[in-house]
C-alpha positions, 0 to 999 in steps of 0.5 A, spaced: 500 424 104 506 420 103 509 415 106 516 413 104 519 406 107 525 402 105 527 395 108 535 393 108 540 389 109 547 393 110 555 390 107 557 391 114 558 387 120 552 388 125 555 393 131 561 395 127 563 403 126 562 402 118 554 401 121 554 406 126 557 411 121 551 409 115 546 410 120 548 416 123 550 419 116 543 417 114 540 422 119 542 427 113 535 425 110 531 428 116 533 435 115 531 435 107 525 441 107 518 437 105 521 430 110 515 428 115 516 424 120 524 420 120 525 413 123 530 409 123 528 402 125 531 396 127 528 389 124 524 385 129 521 379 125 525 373 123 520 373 117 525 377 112 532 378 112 532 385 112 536 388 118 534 395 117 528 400 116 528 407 114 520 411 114 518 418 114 512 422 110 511 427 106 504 432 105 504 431 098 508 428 091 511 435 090 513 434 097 516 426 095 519 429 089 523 434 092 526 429 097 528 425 091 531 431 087 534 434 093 543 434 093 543 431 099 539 426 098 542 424 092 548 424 094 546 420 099 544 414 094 551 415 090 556 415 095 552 411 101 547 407 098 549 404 093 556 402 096 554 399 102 546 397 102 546 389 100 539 389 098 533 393 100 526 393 098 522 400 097 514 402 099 511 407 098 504 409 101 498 413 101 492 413 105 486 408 103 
C-alpha cells in the first residue's frame, strides 16, 4: 500500500469562490480507477503554514503510477495545480 499526501497553501483568498471552486474541482481526483481513500483536509496545526491537505491510497506502484499517468490527473496539474498552488509538500508512504 501506497499512501500518497500533499500539504499546500492555495493563491487565493481563504473562503473566496476561486477556493471553493479548487477543492471542489479537485474531487476529480477521487474518481480515477486505482484511488483509495481521498480526503481533503483542512490544516489545524499553527506549526506550518500550509492551509491544505489532500491524502488518498493506492494497493500498489502500479496503481500510484496509473494515477499519475491518468489525463485527468494530469490535467488537473497543468491547468489547476501549477496556476493556483503557492507552495506544497509532497509525502508518500508505505507501511514499516
Amino acid at each position: 500500500m501506497i499512501r500518497h499526501t500533499v500539504v499546500f497553501r492555495l493563491k487565493h483568498a481563504p473562503g473566496s469562490p476561486q477556493e471553493r471552486a479548487f477543492l471542489e474541482d479537485a474531487k476529480v481526483l477521487a474518481a480515477i480507477p486505482g484511488v483509495e481513500k481521498f480526503e481533503q483536509l483542512r490544516e489545524v496545526s499553527p506549526k506550518n503554514d500550509f492551509t491544505y491537505g489532500f491524502s488518498m491510497e493506492f494497493t500498489d506502484g502500479d496503481a500510484y503510477a496509473g494515477y499519475n499517468d491518468h489525463p485527468d490527473h494530469v490535467a488537473f496539474v497543468r491547468d489547476r495545480w501549477m496556476t493556483e498552488v503557492d507552495d506544497f509538500l509532497e509525502v508518500d508512504y508505505t507501511p514499516l
